[in-house]
N, C-alpha and C positions, 0 to 999 in steps of 0.2 A: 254504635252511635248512629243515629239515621239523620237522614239528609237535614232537618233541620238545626240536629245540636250541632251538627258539623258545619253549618254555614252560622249561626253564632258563635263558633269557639272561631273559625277565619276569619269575622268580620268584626268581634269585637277592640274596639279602642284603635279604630281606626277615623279617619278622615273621611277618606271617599271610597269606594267600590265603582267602578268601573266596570261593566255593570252587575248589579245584583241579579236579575234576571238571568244573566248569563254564567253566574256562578251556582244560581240555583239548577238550570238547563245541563250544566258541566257535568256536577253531581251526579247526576239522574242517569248516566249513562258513563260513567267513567267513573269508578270507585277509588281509582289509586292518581288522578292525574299530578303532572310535570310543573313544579314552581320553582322562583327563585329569585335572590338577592342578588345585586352584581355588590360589591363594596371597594373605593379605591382606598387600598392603600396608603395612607400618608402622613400616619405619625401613629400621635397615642389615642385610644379610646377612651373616649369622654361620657358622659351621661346621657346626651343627647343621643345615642347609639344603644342605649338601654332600650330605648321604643322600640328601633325593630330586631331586635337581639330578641326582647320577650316576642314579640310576635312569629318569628322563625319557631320559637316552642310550639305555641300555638297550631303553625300550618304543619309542622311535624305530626303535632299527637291529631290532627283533622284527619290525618293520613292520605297528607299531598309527601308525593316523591319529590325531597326536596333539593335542592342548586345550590352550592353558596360559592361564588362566583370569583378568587382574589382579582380583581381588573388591575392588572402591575401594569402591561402595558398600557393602559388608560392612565395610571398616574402617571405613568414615564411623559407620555405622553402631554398629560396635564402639569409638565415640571413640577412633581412632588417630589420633595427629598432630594432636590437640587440633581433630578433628572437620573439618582444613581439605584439602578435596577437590583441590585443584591438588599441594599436599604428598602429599598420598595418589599422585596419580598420576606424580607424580615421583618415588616411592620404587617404585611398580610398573617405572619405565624403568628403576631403580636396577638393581632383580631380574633382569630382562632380560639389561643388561650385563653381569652375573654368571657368568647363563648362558652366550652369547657369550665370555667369556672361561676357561669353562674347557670348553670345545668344542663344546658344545649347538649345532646345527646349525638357527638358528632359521628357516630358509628352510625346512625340513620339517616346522616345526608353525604350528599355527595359534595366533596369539595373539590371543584377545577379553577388553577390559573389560567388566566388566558392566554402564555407560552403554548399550552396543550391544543388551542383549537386553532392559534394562528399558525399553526404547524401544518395544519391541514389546507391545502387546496382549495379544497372547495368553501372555507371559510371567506376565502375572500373571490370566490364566483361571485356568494353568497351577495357578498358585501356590495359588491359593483353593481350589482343589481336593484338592490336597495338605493345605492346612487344615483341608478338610472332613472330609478323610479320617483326621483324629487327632486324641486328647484332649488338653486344655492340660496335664495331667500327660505325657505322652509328650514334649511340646515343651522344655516345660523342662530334660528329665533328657538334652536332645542340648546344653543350652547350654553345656556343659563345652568342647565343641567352637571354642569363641571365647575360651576362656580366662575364661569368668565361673561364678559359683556362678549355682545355681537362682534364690536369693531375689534375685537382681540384677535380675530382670526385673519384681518390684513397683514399682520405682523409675523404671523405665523400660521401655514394656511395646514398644518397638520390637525389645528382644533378642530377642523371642519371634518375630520374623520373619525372624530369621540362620540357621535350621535351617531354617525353609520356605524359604527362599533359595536355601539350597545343596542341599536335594533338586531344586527345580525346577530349580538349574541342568544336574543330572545327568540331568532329565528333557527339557530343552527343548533340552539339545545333540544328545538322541539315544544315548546313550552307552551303550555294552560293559561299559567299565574304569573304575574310579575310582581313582585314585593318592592316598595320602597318609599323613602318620604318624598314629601309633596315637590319637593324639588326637583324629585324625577319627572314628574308629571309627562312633562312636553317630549321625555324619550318615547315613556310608554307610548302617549298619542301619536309620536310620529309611528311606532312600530303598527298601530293599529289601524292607521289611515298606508300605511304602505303595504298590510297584510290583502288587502282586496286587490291592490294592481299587480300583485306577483302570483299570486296565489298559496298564500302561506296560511298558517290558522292565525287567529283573532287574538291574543291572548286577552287575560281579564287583568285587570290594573288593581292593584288593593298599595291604599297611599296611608302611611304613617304621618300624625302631626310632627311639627318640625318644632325643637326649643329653644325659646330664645334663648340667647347669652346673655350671660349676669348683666350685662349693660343696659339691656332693656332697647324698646324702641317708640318711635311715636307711634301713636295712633295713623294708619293708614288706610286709603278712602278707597281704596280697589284694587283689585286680584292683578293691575299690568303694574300699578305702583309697588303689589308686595311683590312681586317676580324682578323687577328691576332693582330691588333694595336688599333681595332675599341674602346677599353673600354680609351686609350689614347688619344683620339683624339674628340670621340662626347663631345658636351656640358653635364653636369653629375652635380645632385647635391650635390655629396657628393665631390665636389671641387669646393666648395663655391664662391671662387674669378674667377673661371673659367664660371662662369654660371651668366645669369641675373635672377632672379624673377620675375614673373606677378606683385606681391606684393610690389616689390623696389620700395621705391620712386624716384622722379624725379635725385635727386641729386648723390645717389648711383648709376642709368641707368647712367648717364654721366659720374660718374668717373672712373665704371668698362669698359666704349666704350673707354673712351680717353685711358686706360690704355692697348687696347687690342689690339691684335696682329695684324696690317694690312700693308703686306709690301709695296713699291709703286708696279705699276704695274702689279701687280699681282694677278688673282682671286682666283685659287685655295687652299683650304684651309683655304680662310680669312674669319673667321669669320665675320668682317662687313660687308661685300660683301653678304654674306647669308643671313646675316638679310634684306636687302636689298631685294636680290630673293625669299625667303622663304617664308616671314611675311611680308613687308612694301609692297611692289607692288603686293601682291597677294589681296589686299584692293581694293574694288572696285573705280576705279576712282585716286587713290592712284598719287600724285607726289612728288616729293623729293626738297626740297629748301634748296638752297644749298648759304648762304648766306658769303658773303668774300668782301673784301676793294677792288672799282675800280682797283687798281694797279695790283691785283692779280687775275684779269678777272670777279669780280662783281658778284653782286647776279645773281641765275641763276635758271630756273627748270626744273629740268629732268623727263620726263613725261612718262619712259617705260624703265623696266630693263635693255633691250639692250641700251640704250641710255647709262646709266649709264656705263657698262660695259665699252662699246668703249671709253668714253669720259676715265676712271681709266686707261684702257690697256696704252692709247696712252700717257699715264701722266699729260692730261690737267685737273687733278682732284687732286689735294692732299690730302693724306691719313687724315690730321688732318683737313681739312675741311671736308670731307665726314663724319669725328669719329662727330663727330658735330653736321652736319644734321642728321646724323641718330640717335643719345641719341635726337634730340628734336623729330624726327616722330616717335619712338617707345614709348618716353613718353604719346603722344598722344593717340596712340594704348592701350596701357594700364593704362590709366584716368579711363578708365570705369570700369577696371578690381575693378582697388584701391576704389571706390565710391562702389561699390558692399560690400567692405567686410567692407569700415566703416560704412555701414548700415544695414548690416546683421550680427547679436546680433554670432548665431550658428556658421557662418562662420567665425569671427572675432576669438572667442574662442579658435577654433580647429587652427587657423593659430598661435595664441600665443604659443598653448602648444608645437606643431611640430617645433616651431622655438628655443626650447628648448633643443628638441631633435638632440642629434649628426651622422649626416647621416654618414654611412660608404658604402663603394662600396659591 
């Protein structure tokens, strides 16, 4: 594979690159470099985590040496799972088997909790140093990054150590690449504006789109409004009706689609539209069937998300035909997932006991 099909198998069906330039520079002198996902812990895995579940394949077969990161102490931290670290790492093994079941090849990446590096010493040299290196105004405006506002951290000033966390982890892995949705953003930035006053490497940011929850949201007028709204508006599992599961059966995907938010004409925002650009057409070969009664222009298949697109804008598409097509191709999508865990004894276990557990944000 040479430098360019490997910088479009990294950077496809993503959001942003951080920088391109600098991923094509990487390349050119580094044939195997150091990436990674950090993931918290904190319940069940939903569809929204299909984005960058597919995309970890991706920088695997690019032949980036890949991280995948359980951050336990980050949820502990983030009071997930009502602060209880065993739960925490049972929902880490959760994510794993995820992976594994929709093909992740976990034998080619490397998987560390962050027990393993908080063990070490110099992880938190590391750490202090990164603190030294930045104003408690800078710290707090990356806390968005965990899912909390700024003033959360008056109440509990441990938050303020979730963003120096996750810079040092990018620094003490060593790392290229950082993977993650756009809700990362402000970690990676901090990590990249703190790499020139310590003397660390730069890493490169590659940012997944984030899906809405079935709820839908309004229309919003700029990037400080969606970052300030961002914990209302992604798909979340601790808003149960709002989110699908890998794990849902067939019947539950269908009635959370028909019940969710898709106005006519309208992309932004809409959840099934997403699932649609995110997950179903990002399948290779992937087309949409879209089936309806002669009178109401007949079965049909749309072979390429812009298709789909144009044909919803212009209204030749009706919301409740599409809620339709898309619970039957996402059910299909995740066949495989559901066959996984009713034949995996460990994985089946750990999905009973977390489904017991009550997720809070």
């Amino acid at each position: 594979m040479d430098i360019e099909d490997r910088v479009n198998l990294i950077t496809r069906n993503l959001q942003e690159v951080v920088t391109l330039k600098e991923l094509y520079a990487l390349l050119e002198v580094n044939d195997k470099p150091k990436g990674y996902i950090g993931f918290e812990p904190s319940g069940l895995f939903h569809i929204g985590w299909l984005i960058w579940a597919n995309k970890v394949k991706d920088l695997v077969n690019a032949g980036v040496d890949f991280y995948l990161l359980a951050a336990t102490w980050h949820a502990w931290i983030n009071d997930k799972l009502g602060g209880d670290i065993e739960l925490i790492r049972k929902a880490a093994k959760h994510v794993i088997h995820v992976l594994e079941a929709i093909g992740v090849d976990t034998s080619r990446i490397h998987v560390v909790f962050s027990e393993e590096m908080i063990s070490d010493s110099d992880y938190w040299t590391l750490l202090l140093k990164v603190a030294k290196s930045n104003t408690l105004a800078r710290v707090r405006r990356a806390l968005t990054i965990m899912g909390r506002r700024a003033e959360e951290a008056d109440l509990d000033v441990s938050k303020l150590i979730y963003p120096l966390m996750q810079v040092t982890d990018i620094f003490y892995l060593d790392l290229d690449i950082a993977l993650g949705g756009m809700d990362q953003r402000k970690a990676h930035m901090l990590a990249r504006d703190t790499a020139d006053k310590i003397g660390m490497k730069k890493v490169i940011a590659l940012h997944t789109p984030l899906l809405t929850g079935l709820q839908g949201a309004r229309r919003m007028n700029s990037h400080k409004e969606l970052d300030e709204l961002a914990l209302d508006v992604k798909m979340s599992k601790s808003k149960p009706e709002t989110a699908i599961f890998v794990f849902d059966d067939p019947e539950e995907v269908e009635r959370k689609i028909l019940k969710a938010y898709c106005p006519p004409r309208s992309v932004e925002f809409n959840p099934i539209i997403e699932i649609n650009k995110y997950i179903l057409f990002t399948e290779p070969g992937f087309e949409l069937l879209v089936e309806r009664p002669a009178k109401y222009g007949g079965t049909i298949t749309i072979s390429s998300y812009s298709e789909l697109e144009k044909m919803y804008v212009e209204g030749s598409l009706h919301p409740l035909d599409l809620k339709k097509a898309t619970a039957s191709a996402l059910n299909k999508v995740l066949e495989p997932i559901r066959r996984y865990f009713r034949a995996n004894k460990d994985a089946r276990n750990l999905l009973e006991e977390l489904r017991k557990v009550e997720v809070t944000r």
